[in-house]
N, CA, C and O atoms as a Tripos MOL2 file, in Angstrom:
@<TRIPOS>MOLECULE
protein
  284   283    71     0     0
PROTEIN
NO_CHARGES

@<TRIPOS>ATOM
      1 N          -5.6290   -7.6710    8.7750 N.3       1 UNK1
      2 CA         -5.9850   -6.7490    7.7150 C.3       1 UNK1
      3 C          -5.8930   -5.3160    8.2540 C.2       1 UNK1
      4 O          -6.3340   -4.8850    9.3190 O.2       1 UNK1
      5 N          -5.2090   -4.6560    7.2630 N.am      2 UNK2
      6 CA         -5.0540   -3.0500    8.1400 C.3       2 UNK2
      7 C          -6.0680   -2.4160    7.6040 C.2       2 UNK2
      8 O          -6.6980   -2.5740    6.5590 O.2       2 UNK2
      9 N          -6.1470   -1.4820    8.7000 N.am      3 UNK3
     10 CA         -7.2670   -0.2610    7.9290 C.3       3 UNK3
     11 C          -7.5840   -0.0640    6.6140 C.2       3 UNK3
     12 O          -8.7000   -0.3020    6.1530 O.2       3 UNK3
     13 N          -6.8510    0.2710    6.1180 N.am      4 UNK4
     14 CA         -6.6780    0.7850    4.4800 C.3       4 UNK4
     15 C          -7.3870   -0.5070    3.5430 C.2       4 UNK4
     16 O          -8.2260   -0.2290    2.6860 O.2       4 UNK4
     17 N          -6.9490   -1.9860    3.8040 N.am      5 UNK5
     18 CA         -7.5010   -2.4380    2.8130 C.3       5 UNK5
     19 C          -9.0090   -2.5520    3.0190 C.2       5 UNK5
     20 O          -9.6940   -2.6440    2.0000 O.2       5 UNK5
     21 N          -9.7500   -2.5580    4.4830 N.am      6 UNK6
     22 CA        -10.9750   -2.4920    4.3080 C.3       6 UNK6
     23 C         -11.3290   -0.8860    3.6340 C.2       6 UNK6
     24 O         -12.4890   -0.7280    3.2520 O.2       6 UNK6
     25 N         -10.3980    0.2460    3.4920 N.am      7 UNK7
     26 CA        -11.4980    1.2720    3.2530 C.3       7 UNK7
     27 C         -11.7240    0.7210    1.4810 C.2       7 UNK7
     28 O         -12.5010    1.4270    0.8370 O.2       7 UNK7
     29 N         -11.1400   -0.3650    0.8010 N.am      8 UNK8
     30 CA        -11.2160   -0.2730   -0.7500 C.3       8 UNK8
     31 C         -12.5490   -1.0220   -0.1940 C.2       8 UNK8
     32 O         -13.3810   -0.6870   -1.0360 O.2       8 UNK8
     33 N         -13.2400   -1.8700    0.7740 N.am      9 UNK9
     34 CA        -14.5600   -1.9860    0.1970 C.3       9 UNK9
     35 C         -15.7800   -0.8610    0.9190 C.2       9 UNK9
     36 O         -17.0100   -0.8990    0.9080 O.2       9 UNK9
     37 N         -14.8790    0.0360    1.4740 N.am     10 UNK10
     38 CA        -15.9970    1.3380    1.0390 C.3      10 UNK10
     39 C         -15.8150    2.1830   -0.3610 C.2      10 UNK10
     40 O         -16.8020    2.7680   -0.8080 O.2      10 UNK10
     41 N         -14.8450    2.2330   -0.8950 N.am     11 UNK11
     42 CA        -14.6370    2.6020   -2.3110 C.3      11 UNK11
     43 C         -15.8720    1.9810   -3.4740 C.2      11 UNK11
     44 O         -16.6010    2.5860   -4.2610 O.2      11 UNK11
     45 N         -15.6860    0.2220   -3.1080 N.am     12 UNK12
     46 CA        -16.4820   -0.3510   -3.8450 C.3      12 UNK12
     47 C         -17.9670    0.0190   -3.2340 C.2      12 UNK12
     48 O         -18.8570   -0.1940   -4.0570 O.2      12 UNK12
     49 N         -18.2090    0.2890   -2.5620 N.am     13 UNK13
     50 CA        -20.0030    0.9660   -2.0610 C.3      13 UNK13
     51 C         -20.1310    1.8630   -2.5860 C.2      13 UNK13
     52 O         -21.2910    2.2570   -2.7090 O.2      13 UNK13
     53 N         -18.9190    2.7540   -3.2380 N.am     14 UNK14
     54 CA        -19.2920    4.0610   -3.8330 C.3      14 UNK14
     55 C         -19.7070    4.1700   -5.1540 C.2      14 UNK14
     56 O         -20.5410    4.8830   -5.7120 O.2      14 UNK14
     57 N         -18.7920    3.1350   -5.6070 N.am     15 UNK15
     58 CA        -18.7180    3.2430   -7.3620 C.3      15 UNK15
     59 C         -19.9310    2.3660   -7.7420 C.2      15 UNK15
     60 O         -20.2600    1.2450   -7.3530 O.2      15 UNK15
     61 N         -20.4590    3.1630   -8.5630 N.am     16 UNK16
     62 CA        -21.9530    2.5420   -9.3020 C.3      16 UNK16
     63 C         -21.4970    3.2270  -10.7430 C.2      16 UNK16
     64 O         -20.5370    3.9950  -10.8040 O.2      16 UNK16
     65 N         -22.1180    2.9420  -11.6360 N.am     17 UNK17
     66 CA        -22.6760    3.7330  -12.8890 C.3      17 UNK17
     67 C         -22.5040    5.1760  -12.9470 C.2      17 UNK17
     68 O         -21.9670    5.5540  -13.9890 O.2      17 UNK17
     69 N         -22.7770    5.9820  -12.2090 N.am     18 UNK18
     70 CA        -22.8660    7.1480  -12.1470 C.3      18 UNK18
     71 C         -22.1040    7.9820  -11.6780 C.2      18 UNK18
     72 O         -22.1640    9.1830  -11.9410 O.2      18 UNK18
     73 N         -20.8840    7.1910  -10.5480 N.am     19 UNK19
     74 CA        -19.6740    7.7710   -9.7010 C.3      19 UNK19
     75 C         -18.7840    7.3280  -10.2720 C.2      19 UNK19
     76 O         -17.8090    8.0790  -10.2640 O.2      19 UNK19
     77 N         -18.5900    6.0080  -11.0260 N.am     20 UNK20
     78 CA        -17.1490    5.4240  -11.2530 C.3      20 UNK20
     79 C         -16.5110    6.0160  -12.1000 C.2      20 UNK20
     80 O         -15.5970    5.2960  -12.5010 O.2      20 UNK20
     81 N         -16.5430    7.3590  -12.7690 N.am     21 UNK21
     82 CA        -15.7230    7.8930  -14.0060 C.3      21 UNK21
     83 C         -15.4800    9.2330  -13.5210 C.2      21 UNK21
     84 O         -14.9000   10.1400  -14.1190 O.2      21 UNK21
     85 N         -16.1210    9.2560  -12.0770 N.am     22 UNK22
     86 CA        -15.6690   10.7640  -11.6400 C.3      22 UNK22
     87 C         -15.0950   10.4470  -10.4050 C.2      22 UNK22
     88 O         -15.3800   11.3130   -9.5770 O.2      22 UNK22
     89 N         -14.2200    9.3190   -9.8340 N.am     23 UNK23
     90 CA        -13.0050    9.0370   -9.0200 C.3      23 UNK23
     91 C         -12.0400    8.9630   -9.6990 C.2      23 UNK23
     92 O         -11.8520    8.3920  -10.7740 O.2      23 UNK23
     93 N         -11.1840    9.7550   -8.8540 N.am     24 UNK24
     94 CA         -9.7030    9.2540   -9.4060 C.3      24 UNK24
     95 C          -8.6950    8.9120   -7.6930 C.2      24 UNK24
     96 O          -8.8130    9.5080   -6.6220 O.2      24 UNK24
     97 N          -7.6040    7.5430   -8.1240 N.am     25 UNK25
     98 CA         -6.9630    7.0550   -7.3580 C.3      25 UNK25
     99 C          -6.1660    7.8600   -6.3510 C.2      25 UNK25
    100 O          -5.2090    8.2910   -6.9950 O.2      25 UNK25
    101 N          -6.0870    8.2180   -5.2900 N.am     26 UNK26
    102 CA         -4.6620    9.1310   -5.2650 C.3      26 UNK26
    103 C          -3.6980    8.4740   -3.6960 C.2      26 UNK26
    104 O          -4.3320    8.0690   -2.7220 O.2      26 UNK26
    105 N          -2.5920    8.4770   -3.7130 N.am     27 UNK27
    106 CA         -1.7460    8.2070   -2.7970 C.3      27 UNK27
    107 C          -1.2180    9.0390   -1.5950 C.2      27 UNK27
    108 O          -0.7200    8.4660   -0.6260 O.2      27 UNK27
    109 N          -1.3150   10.2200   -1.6510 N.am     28 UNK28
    110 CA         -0.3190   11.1180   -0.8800 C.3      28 UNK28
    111 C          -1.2530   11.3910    0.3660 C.2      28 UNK28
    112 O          -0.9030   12.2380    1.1870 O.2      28 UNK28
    113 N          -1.9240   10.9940    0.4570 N.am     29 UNK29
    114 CA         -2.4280   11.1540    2.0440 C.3      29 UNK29
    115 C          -1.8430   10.1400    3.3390 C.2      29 UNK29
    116 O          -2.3620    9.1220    3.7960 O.2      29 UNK29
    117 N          -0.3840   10.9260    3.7950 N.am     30 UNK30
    118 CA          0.7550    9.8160    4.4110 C.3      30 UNK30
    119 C           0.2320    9.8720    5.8910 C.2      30 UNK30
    120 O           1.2620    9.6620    6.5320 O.2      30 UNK30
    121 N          -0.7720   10.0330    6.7800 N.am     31 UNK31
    122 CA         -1.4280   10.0190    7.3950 C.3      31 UNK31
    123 C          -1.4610    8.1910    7.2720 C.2      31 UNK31
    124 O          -1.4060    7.5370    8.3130 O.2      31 UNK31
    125 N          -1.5340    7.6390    6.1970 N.am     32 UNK32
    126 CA         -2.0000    6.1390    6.1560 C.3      32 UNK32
    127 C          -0.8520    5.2510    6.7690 C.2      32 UNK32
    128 O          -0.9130    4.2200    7.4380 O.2      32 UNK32
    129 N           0.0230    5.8610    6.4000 N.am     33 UNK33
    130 CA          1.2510    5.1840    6.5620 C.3      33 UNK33
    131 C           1.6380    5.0320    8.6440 C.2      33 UNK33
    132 O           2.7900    4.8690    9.0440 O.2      33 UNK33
    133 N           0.9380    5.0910    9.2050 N.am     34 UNK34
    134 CA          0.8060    4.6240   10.4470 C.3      34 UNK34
    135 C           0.0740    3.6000   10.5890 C.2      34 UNK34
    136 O          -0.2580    3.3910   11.7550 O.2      34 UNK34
    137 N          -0.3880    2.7140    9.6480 N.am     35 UNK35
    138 CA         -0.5340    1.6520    9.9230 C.3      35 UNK35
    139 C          -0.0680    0.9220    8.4580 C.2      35 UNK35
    140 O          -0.8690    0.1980    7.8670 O.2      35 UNK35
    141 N           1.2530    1.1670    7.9430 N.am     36 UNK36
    142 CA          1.6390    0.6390    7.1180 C.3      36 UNK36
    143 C           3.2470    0.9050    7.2720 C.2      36 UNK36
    144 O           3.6600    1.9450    7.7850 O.2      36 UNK36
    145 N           3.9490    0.0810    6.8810 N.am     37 UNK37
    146 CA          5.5190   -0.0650    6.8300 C.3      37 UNK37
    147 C           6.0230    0.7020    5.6460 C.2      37 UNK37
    148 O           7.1220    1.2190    5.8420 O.2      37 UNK37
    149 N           5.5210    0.8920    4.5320 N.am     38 UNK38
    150 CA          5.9960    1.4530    3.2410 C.3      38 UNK38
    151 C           4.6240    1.9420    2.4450 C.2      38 UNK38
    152 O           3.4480    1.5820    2.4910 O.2      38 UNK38
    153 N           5.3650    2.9510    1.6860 N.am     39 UNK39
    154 CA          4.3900    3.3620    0.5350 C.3      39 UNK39
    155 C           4.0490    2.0400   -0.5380 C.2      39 UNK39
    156 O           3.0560    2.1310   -1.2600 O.2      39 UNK39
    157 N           4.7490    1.0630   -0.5880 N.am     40 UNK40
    158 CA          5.5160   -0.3370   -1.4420 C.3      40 UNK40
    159 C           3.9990   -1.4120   -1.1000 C.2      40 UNK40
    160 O           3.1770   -1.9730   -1.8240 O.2      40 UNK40
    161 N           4.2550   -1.2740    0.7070 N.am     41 UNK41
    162 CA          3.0510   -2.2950    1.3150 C.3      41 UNK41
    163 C           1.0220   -1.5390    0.7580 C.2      41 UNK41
    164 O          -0.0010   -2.1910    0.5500 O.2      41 UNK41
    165 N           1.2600    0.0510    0.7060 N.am     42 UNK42
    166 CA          0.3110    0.5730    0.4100 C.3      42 UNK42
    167 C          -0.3970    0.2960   -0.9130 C.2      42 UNK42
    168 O          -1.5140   -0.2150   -0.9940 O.2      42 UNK42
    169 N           0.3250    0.6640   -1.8940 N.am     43 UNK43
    170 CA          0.0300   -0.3010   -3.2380 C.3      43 UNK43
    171 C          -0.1420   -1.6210   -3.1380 C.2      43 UNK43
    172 O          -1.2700   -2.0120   -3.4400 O.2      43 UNK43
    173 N           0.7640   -2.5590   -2.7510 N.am     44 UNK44
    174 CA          0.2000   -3.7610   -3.0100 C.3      44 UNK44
    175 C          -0.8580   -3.9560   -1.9950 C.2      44 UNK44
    176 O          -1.1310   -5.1190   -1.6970 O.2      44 UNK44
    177 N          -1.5190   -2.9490   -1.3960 N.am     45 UNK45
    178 CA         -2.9540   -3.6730   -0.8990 C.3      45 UNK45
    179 C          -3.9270   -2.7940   -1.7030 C.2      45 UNK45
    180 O          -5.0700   -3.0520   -1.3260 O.2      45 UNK45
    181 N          -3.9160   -1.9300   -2.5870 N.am     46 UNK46
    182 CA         -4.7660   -1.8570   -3.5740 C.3      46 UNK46
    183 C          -4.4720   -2.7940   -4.7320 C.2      46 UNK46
    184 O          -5.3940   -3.4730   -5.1850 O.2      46 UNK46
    185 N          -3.1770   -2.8800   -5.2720 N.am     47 UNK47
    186 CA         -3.3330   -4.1570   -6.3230 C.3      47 UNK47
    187 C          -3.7260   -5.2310   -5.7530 C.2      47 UNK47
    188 O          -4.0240   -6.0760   -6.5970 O.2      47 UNK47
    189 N          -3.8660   -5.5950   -4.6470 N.am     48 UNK48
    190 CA         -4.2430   -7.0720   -4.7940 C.3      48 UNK48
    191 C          -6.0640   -6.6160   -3.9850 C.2      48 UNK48
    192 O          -7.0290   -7.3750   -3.8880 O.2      48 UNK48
    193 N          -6.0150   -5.9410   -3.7780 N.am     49 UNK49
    194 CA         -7.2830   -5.5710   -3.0240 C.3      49 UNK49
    195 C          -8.7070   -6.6360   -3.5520 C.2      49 UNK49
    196 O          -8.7240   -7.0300   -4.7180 O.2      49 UNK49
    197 N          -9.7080   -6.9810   -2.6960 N.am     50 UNK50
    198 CA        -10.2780   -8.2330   -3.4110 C.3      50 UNK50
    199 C         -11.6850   -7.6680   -3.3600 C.2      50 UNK50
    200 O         -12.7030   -8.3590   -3.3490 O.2      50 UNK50
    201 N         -11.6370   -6.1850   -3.3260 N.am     51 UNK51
    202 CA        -12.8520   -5.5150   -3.3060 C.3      51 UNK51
    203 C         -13.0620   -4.8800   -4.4840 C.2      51 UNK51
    204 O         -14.2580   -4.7730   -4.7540 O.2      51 UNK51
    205 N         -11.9920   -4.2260   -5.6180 N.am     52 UNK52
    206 CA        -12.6570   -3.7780   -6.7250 C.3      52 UNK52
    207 C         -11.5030   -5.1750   -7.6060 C.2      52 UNK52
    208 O         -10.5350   -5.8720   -7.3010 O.2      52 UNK52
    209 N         -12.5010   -4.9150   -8.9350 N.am     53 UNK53
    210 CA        -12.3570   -5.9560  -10.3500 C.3      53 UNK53
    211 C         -11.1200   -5.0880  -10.9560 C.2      53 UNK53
    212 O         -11.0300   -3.9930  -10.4000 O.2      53 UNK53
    213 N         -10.3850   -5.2630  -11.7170 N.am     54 UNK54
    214 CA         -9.4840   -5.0110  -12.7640 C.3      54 UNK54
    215 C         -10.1810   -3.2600  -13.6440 C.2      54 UNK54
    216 O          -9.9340   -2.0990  -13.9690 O.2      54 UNK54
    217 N         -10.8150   -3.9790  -13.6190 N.am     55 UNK55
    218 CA        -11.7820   -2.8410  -14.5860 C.3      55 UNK55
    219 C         -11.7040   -1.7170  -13.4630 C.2      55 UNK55
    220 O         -11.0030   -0.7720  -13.8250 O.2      55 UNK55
    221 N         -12.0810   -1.6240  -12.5840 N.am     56 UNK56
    222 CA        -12.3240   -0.3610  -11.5010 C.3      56 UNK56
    223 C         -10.9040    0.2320  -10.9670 C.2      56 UNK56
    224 O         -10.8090    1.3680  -10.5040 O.2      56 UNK56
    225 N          -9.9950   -0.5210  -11.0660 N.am     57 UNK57
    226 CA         -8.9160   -0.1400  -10.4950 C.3      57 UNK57
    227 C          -8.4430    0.4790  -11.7740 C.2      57 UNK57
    228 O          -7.7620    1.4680  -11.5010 O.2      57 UNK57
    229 N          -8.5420    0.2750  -13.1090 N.am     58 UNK58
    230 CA         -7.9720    1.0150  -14.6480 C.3      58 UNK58
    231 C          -8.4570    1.8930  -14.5930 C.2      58 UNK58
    232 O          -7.9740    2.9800  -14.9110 O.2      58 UNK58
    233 N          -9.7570    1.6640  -14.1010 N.am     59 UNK59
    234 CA        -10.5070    3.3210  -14.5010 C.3      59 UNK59
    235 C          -9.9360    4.7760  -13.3720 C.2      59 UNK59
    236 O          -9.7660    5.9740  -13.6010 O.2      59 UNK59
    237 N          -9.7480    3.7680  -11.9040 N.am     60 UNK60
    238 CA         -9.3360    4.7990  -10.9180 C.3      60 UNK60
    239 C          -8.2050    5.5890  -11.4180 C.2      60 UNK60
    240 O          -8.3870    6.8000  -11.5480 O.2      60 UNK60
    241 N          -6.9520    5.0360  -11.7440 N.am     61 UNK61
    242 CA         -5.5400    5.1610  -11.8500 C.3      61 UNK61
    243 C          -5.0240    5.6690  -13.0970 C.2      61 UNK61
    244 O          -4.0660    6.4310  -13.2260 O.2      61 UNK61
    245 N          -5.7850    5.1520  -14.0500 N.am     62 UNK62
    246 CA         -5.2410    5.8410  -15.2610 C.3      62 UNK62
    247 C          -6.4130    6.1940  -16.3680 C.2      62 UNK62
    248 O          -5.9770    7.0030  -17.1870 O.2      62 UNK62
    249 N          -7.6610    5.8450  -16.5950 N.am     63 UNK63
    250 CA         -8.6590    6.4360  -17.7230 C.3      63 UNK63
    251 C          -9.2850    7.6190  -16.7590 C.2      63 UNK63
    252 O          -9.1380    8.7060  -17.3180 O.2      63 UNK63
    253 N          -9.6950    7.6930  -15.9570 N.am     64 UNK64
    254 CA        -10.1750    8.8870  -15.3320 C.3      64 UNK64
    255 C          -9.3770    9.9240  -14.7990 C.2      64 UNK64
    256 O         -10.0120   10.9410  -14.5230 O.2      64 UNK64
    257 N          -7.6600    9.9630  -14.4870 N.am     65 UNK65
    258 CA         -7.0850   10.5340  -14.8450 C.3      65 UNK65
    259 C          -6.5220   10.7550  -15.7980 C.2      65 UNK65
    260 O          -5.4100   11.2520  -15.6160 O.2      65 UNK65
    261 N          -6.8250   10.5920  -16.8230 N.am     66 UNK66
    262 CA         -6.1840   10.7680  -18.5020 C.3      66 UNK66
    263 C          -7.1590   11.5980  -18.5030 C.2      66 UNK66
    264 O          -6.7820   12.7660  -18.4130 O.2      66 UNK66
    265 N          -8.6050   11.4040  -18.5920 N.am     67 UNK67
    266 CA         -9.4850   11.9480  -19.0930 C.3      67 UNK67
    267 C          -9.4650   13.4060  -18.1140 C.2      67 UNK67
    268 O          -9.4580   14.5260  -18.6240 O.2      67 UNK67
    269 N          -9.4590   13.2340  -17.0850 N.am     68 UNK68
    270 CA         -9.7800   14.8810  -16.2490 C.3      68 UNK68
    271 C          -8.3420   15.5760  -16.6990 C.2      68 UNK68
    272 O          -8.3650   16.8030  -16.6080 O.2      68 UNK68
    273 N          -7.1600   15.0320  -17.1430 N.am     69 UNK69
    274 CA         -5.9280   15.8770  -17.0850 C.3      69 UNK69
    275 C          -6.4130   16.5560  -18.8810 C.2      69 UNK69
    276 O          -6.2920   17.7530  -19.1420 O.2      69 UNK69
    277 N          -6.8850   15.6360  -19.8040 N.am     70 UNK70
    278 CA         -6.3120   16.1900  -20.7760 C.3      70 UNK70
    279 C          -7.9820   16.0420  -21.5680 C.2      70 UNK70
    280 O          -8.0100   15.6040  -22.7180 O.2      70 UNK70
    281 N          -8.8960   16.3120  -21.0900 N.am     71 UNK71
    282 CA        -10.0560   15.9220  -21.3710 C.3      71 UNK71
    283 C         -10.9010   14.8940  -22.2630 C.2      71 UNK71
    284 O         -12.1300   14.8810  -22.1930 O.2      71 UNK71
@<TRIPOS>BOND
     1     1     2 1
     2     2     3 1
     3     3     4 2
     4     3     5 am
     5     5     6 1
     6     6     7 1
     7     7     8 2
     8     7     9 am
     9     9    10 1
    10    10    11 1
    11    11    12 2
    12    11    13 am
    13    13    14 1
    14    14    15 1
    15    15    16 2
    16    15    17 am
    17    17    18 1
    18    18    19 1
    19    19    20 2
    20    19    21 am
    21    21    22 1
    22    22    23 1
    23    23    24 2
    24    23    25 am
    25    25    26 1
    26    26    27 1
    27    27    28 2
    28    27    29 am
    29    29    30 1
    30    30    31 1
    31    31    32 2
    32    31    33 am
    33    33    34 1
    34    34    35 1
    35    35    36 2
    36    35    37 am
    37    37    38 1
    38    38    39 1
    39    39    40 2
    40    39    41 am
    41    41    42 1
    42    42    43 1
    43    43    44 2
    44    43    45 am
    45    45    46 1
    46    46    47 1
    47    47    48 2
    48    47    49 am
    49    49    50 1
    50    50    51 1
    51    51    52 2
    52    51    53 am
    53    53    54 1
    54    54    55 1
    55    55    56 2
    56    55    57 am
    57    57    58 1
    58    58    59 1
    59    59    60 2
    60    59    61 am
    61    61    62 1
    62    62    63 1
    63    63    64 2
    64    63    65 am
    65    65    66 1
    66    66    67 1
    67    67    68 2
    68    67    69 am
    69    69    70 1
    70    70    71 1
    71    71    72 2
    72    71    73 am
    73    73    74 1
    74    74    75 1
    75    75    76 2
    76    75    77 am
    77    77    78 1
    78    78    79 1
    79    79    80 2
    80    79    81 am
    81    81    82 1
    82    82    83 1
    83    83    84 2
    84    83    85 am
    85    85    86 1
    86    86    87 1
    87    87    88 2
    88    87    89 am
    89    89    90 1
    90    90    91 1
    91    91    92 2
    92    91    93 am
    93    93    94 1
    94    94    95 1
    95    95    96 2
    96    95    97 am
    97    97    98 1
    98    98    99 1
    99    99   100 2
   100    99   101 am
   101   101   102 1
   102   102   103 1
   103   103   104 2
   104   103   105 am
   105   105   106 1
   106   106   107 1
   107   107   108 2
   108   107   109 am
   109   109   110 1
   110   110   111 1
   111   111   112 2
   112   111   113 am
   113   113   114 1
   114   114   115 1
   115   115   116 2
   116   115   117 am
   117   117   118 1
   118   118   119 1
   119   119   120 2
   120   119   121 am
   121   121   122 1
   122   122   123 1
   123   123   124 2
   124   123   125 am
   125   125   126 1
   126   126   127 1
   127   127   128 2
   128   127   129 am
   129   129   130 1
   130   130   131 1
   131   131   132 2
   132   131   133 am
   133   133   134 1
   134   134   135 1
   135   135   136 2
   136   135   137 am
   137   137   138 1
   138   138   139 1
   139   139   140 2
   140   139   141 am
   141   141   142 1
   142   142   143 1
   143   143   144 2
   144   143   145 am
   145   145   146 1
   146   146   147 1
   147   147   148 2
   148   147   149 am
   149   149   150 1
   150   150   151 1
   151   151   152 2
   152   151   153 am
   153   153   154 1
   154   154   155 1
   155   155   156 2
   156   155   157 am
   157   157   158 1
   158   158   159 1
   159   159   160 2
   160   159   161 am
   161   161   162 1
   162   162   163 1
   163   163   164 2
   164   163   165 am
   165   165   166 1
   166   166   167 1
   167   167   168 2
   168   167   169 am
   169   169   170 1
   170   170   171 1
   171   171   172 2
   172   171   173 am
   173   173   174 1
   174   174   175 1
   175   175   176 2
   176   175   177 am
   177   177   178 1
   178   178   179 1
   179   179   180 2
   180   179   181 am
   181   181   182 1
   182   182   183 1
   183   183   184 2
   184   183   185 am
   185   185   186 1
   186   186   187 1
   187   187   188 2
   188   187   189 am
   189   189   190 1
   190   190   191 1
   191   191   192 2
   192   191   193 am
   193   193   194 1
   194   194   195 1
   195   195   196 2
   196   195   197 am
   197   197   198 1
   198   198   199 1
   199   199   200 2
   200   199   201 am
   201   201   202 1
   202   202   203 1
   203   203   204 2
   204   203   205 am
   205   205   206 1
   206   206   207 1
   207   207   208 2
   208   207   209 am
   209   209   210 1
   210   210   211 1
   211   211   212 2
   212   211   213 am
   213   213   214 1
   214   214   215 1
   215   215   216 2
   216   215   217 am
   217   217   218 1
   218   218   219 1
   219   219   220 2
   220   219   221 am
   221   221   222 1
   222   222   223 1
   223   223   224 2
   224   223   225 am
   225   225   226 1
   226   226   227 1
   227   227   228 2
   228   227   229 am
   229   229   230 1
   230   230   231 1
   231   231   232 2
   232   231   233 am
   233   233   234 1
   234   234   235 1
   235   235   236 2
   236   235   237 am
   237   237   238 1
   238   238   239 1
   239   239   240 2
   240   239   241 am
   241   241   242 1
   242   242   243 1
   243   243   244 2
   244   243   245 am
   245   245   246 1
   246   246   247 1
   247   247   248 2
   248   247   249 am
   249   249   250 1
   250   250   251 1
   251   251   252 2
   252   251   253 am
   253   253   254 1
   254   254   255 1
   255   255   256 2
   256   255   257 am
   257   257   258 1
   258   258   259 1
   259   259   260 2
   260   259   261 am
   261   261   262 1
   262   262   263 1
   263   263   264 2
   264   263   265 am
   265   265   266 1
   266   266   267 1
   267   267   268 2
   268   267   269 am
   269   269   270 1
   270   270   271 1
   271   271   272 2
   272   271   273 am
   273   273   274 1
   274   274   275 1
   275   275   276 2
   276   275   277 am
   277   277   278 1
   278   278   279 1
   279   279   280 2
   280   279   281 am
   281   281   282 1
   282   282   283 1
   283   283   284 2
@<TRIPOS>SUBSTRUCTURE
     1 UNK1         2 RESIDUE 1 A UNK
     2 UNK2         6 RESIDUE 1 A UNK
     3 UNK3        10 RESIDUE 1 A UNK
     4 UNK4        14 RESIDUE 1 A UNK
     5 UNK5        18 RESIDUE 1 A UNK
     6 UNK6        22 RESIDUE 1 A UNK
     7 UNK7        26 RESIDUE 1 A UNK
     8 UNK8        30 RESIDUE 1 A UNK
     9 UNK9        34 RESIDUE 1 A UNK
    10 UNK10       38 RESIDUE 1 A UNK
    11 UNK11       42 RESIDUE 1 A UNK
    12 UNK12       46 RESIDUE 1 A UNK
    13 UNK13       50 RESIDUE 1 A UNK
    14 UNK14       54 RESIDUE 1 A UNK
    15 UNK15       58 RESIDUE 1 A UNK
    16 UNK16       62 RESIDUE 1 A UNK
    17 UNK17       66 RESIDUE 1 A UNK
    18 UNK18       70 RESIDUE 1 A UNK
    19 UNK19       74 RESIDUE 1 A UNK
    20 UNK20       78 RESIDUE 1 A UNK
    21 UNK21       82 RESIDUE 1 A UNK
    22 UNK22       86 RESIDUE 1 A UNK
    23 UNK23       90 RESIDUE 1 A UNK
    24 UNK24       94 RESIDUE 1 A UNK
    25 UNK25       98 RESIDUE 1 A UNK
    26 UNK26      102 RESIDUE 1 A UNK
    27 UNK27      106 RESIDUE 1 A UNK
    28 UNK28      110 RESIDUE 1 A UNK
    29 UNK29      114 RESIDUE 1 A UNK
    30 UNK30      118 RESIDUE 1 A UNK
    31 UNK31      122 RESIDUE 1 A UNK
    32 UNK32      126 RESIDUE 1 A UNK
    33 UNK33      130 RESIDUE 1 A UNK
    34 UNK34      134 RESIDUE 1 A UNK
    35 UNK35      138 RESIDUE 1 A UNK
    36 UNK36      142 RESIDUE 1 A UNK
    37 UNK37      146 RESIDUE 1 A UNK
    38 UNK38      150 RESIDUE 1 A UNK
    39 UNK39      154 RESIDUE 1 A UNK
    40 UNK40      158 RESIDUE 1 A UNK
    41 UNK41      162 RESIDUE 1 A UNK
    42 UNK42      166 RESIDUE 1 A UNK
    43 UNK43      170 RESIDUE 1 A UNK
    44 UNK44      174 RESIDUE 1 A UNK
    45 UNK45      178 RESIDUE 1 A UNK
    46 UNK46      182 RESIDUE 1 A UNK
    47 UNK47      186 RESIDUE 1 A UNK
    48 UNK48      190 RESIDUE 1 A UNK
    49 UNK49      194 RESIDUE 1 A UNK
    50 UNK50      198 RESIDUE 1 A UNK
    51 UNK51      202 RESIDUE 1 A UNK
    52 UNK52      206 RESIDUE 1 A UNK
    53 UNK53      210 RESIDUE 1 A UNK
    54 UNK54      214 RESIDUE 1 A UNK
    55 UNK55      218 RESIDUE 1 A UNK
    56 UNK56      222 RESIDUE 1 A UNK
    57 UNK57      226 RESIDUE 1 A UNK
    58 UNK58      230 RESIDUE 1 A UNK
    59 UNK59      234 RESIDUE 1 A UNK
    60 UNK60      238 RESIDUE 1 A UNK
    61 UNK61      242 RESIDUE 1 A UNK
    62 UNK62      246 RESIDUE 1 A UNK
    63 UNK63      250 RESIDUE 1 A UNK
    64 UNK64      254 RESIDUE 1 A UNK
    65 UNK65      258 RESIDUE 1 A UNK
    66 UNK66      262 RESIDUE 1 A UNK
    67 UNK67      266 RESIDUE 1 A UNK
    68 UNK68      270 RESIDUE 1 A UNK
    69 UNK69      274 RESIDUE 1 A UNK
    70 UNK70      278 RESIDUE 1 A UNK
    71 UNK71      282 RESIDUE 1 A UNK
């Protein structure tokens, strides 16, 4: 397991009720990519990540950025 997929279960320590609508997902910190082969391998260890639900990963990626871009 590389680095990165344990930091999604510090992600999940973060998000409660009160934090989860004021994260948003982001990729470009390529610093990660030293312990990863592709930007390709980076995503699929957040999609399959077994630390947040369906629901937390919608809200990261696209309702909480919908909502902060266009209010």
């Amino acid at each position: 397991m590389t680095p990165l997929v344990s930091d999604y279960e510090v992600v999940k320590n973060i998000l409660n009720e009160s934090t989860e609508s004021n994260i948003l997902f982001g990729k470009d910190f390529v610093i990660n990519y030293i312990w990863l082969h592709s930007y390709n391998e980076d995503l699929n260890n957040f999609i399959h990540s077994p630390y947040l639900d369906e629901r937390q990963k919608k809200l990261l990626t696209e309702i909480n950025p919908e909502r902060f871009l266009f209010g």
